[in-house]
C-alpha positions in Angstrom: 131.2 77.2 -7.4 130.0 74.3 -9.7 126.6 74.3 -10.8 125.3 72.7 -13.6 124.9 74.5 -17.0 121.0 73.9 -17.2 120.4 75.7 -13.3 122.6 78.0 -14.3 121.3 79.6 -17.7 117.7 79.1 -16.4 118.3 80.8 -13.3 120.0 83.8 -14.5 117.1 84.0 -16.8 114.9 84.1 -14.0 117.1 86.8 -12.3 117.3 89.2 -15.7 116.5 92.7 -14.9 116.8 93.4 -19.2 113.3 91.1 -19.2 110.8 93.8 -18.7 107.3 94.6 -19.9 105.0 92.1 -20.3 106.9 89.1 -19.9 108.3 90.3 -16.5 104.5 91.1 -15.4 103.5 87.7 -16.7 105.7 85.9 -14.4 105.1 88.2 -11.7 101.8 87.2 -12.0 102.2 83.6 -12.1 104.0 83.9 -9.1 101.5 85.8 -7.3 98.5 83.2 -8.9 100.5 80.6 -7.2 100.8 82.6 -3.7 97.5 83.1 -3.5 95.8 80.1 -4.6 97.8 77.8 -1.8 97.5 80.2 0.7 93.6 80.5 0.2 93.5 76.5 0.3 95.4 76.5 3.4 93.1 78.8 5.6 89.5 77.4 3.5 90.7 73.7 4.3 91.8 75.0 8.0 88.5 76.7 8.5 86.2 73.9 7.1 88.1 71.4 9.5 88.1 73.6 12.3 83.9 74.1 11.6 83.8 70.0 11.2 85.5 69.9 14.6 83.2 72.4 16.4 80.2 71.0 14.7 80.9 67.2 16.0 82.1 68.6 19.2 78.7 70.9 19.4 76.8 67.3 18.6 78.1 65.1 20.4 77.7 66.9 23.4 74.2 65.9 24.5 74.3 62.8 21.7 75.0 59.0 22.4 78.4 57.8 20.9 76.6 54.7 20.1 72.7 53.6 20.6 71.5 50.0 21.2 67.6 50.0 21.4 64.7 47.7 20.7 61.2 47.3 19.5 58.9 47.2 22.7 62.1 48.8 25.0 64.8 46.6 26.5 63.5 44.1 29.5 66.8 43.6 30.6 68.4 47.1 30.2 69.9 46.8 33.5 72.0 43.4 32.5 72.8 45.1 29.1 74.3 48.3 30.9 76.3 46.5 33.2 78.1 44.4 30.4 78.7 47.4 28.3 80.0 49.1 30.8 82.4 47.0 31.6 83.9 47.0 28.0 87.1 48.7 26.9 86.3 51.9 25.8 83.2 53.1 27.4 82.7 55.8 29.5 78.9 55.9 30.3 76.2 53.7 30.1 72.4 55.5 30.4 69.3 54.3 30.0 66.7 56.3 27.7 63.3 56.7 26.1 62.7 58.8 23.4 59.1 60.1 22.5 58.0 62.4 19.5 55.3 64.8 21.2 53.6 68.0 20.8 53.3 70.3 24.0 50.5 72.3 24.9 50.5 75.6 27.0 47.6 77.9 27.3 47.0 78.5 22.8 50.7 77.5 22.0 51.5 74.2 20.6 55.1 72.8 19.9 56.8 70.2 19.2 59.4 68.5 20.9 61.5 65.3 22.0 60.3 64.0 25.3 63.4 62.1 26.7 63.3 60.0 29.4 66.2 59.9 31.5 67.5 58.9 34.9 69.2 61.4 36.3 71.7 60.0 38.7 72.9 57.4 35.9 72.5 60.3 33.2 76.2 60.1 31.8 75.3 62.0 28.0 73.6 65.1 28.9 74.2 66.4 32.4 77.7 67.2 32.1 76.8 70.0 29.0 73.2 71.1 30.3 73.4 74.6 32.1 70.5 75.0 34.3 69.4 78.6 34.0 67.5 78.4 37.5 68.1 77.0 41.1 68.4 73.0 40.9 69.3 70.3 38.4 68.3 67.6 37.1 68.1 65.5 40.2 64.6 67.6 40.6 63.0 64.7 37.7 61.3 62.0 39.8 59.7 59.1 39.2 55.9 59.8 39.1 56.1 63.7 39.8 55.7 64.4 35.7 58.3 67.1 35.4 60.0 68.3 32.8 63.0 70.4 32.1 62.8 72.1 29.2 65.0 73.9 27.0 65.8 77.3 26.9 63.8 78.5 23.8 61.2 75.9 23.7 60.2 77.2 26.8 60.2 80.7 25.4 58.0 79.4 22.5 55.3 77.7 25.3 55.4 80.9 27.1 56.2 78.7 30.3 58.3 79.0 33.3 59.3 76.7 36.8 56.2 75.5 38.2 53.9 76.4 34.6 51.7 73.3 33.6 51.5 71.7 30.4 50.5 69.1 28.2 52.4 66.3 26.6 50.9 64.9 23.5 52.3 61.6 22.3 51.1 60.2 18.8 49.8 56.3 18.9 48.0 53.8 17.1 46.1 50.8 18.5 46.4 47.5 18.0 43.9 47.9 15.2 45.9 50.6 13.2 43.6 53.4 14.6 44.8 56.7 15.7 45.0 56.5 19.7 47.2 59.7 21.0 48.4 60.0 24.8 47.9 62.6 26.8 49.3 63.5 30.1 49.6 66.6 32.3 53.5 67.3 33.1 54.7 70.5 35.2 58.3 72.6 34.1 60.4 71.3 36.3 63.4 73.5 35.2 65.1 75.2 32.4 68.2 74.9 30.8 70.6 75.6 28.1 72.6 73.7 25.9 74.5 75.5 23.7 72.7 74.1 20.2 70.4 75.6 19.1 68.5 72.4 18.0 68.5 71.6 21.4 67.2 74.2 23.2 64.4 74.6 20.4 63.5 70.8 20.2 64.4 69.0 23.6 62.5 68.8 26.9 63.8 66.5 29.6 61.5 63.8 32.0 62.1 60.3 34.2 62.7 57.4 32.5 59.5 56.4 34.4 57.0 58.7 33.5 58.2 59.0 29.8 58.2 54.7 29.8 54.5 54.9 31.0 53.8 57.7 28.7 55.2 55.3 25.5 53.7 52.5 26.8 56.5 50.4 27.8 55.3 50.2 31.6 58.6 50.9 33.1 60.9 49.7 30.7 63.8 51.5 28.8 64.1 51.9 25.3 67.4 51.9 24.9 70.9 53.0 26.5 72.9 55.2 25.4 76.8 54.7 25.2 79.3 57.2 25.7 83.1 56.4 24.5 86.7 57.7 25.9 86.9 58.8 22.1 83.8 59.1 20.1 85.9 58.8 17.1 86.9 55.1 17.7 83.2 53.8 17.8 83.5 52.1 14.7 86.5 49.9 15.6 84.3 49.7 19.7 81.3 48.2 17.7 83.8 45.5 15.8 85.1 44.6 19.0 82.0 44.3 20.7 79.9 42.2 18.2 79.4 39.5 20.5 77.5 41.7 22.4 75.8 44.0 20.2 75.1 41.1 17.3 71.5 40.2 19.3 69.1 39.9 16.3 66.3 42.0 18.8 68.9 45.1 19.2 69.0 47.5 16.6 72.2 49.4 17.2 73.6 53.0 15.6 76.2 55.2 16.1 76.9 59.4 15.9 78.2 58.5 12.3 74.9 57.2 11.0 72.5 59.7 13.1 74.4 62.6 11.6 76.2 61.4 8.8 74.2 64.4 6.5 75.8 67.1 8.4 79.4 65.5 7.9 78.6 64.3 4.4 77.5 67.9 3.5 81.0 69.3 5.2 82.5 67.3 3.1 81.3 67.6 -0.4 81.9 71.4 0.4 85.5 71.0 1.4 85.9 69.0 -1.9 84.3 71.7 -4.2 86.2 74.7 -2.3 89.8 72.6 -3.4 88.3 72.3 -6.4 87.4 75.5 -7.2 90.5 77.6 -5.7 92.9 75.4 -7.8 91.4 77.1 -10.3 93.6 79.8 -9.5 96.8 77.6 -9.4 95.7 76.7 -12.5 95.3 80.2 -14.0 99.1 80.6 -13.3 100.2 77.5 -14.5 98.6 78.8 -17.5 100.6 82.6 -17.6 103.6 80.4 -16.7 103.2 78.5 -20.3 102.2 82.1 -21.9 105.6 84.2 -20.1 107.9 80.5 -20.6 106.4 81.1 -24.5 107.7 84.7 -24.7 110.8 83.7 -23.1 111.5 81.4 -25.6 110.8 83.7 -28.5 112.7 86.1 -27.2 116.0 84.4 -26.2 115.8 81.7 -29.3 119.3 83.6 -30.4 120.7 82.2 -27.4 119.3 78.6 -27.5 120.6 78.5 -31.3 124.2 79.9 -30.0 123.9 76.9 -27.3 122.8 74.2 -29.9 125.4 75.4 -32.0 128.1 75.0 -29.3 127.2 71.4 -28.8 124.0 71.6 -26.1 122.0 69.0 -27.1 118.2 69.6 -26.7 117.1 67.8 -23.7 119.5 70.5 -21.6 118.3 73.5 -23.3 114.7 72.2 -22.5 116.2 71.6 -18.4 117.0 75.4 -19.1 113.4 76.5 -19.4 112.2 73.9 -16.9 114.4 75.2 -14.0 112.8 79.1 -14.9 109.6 77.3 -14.2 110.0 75.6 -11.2 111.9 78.5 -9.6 108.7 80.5 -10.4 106.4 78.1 -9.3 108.5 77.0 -6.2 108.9 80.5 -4.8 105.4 80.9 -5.4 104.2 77.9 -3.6 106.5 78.5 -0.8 105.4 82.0 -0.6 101.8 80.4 -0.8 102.6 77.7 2.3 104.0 81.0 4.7 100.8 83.1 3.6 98.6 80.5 4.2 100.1 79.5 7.5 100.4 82.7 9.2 96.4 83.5 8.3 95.2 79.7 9.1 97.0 80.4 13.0 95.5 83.9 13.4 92.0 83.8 12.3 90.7 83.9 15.9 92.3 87.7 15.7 92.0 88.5 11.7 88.0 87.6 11.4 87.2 89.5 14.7 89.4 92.6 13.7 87.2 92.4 10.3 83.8 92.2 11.8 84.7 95.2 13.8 85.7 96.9 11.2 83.3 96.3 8.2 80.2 96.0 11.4 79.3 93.0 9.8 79.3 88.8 12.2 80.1 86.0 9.5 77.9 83.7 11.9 75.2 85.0 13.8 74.1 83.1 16.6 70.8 83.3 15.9 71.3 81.1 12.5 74.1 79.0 12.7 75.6 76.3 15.7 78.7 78.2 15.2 79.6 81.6 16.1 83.0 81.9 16.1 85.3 80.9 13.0 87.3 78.1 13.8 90.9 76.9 12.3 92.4 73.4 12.4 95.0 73.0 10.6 96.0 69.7 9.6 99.7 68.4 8.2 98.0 66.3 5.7 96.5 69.7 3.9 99.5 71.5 4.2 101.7 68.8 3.0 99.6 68.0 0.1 98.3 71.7 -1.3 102.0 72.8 -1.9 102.8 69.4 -3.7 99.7 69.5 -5.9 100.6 73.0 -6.4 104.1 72.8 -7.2 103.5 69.9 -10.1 100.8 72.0 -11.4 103.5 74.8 -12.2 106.0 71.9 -13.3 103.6 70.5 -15.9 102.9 73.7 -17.1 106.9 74.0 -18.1 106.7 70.8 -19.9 105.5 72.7 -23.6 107.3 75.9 -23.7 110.4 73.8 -22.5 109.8 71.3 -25.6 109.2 74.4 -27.8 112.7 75.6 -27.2 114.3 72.2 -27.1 113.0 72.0 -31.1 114.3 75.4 -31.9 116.6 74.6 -35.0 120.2 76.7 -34.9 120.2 77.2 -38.3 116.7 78.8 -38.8 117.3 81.1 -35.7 120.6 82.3 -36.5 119.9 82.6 -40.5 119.2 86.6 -40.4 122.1 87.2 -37.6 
């Protein structure tokens, strides 16, 4: 079958068994460099978007899509609810006030936020709260000072159902001076939420009592919005300027209120690419050391090539294709690795924890306490690519070197 002269030296270079020793080692390691290096992006990248995924998921799940508050709470919030919801889009519309407080029980002293909510309009948080007692939420009414707290904030308080306590709200005056609020609330209920944050740092009351408690006599701060996709509240708030363009509303989104956490996810992701193409790189860089030997060793051969009419630009396509095949196999060995171990961590990391007696997340430290893997077409499209021109530009010299081989000078002592 026809094949081109180039593919065909280069590959039956590649296929020598007479090539042993350090040259043969040298490639083998280049190939394995390559292998490894795409296959560890692959499963880091799928880990980091599977923990980006959890995380927002984790988040969002007691969190407003999108926020539109003002200074002094909302007189109309009931108008402003009704137009929202109507919009494309939306999902929930609740109203809300949120209070920075300290709470008092017996000698402990914690802080918290107080949020106000109603609870048979309550379309952010009482789909995800688990109540870890009889009841729900409906148990917050309007003038009855209960709260609902969460699961390890009440733990901190040393408080269960029916325990008093005291809610502590910072204030100033209309002269600047300090003028705290204090009001006596009972524990209306207990719950969990699944984030740690939250069952640390949240307690629950009526919209009522926590308005009267802020000083907005009644009023709501805010509503909360909740979206059919929180991941299209950027093009929602476009769309809805009309509405949300009122110079008194002050309006965010889950992007802004937790852009730190995403921002940090990804600088990391960025610096793990960065640094485990380091190892791509280190084989790129035996591939230019065995390429070099090769070419040393078989410059007999180019100058009986040359001779017989090659010109240089093929005998360079020789070395090129030994090269690419190396780095080819390797990055498709690489892509299969990668794949298999991205698909199977959910029964690889649990197998290892149970082996070494060792949890990679504790509970107790981080949202996340399982490792997660997403993996996304756009990684594992462009990891091979990035890969596989790595090893190509690394054939670029040692195929130059034998492409300036002269016949005459290699052939003079044969």
């Amino acid at each position: 079958m026809f094949q081109p002269l180039e593919l065909f030296v280069g590959l039956r270079y590649v296929r020598s068994r007479r090539r042993r020793g350090i040259v043969s080692f040298m490639s083998g390691a280049s190939l394995v460099g390559v292998a490894l290096g795409v296959a560890a992006l692959i499963v880091i990248l799928s880990v980091m978007n599977g923990l980006e995924t959890e995380l927002r998921n984790r988040l969002l799940s007691m969190t407003a899509h999108l926020s539109v508050r003002a200074e002094g709470g909302l007189p109309d919030w009931r108008g402003l609810a009704e137009r929202l919801a109507e919009r494309s889009g939306v999902d929930s519309v609740s109203p809300y006030v949120e209070l920075q407080a300290m709470l008092a029980a017996g000698g402990n002293l914690e802080p918290a936020i107080v949020r106000g909510i109603l609870p048979e309009q309550e379309g952010v948080i009482v789909d995800h709260v688990r109540m870890l007692d009889d009841g729900g939420l409906e148990r917050l009414r309007p003038g009855g000072n209960g709260l609902v707290l969460g699961r390890t904030l009440a733990g901190r308080l040393g408080v269960s159902v029916g325990d008093s306590l005291n809610v502590l709200v910072p204030h100033f005056d209309e002269r600047g001076l300090p003028a705290p609020r204090l009001a006596g609330f009972v524990v209306a209920g207990i719950f969990d939420a699944g984030v740690p944050d939250h069952n640390s740092g949240l307690a629950l009351a009526h919209l009522v009592d926590a308005s009267r408690l802020d000083g907005l006599r009644g009023r709501a701060e805010g509503v909360a919005v909740r979206l059919d996709d929180a991941l299209l509240v950027g093009p929602f708030r476009r769309a809805n300027a009309d509405l949300l363009a009122a110079p008194d509303l002050v309006v965010s989104d889950w992007t802004e209120e937790h852009a730190s956490y995403f921002t940090a996810i990804r600088i990391e992701k960025t610096m793990m690419s960065i640094i485990l193409m380091f190892i791509v790189a280190v084989a790129a860089f035996n591939i230019v050391a065995s390429l070099m030997m090769v070419v040393t060793e078989k410059q007999r051969d180019v100058a009986i090539l040359r001779t017989s009419g090659l010109e240089p630009a093929r005998v360079a396509r020789i070395f090129f294709v030994q090269g690419a095949v190396i780095g080819l196999a390797g990055t498709l060995i690489g892509t299969a690795l990668g794949l298999a171990l991205a698909f199977n961590v959910d029964v690889i990391v649990p197998w290892l924890e149970r082996t070494f007696g060792f949890q990679i997340f504790p509970g107790d430290v981080y949202y996340v306490t399982e490792v997660p893997s997403e993996v996304h077409a756009l990684d594992v499209t462009l990891i091979p690519i990035v890969a596989f021109a790595l090893t190509v530009l690394a054939t670029i010299y040692p195929a130059r070197r034998a492409a300036a081989i002269a016949p005459a000078d290699a052939l003079r002592y044969e």
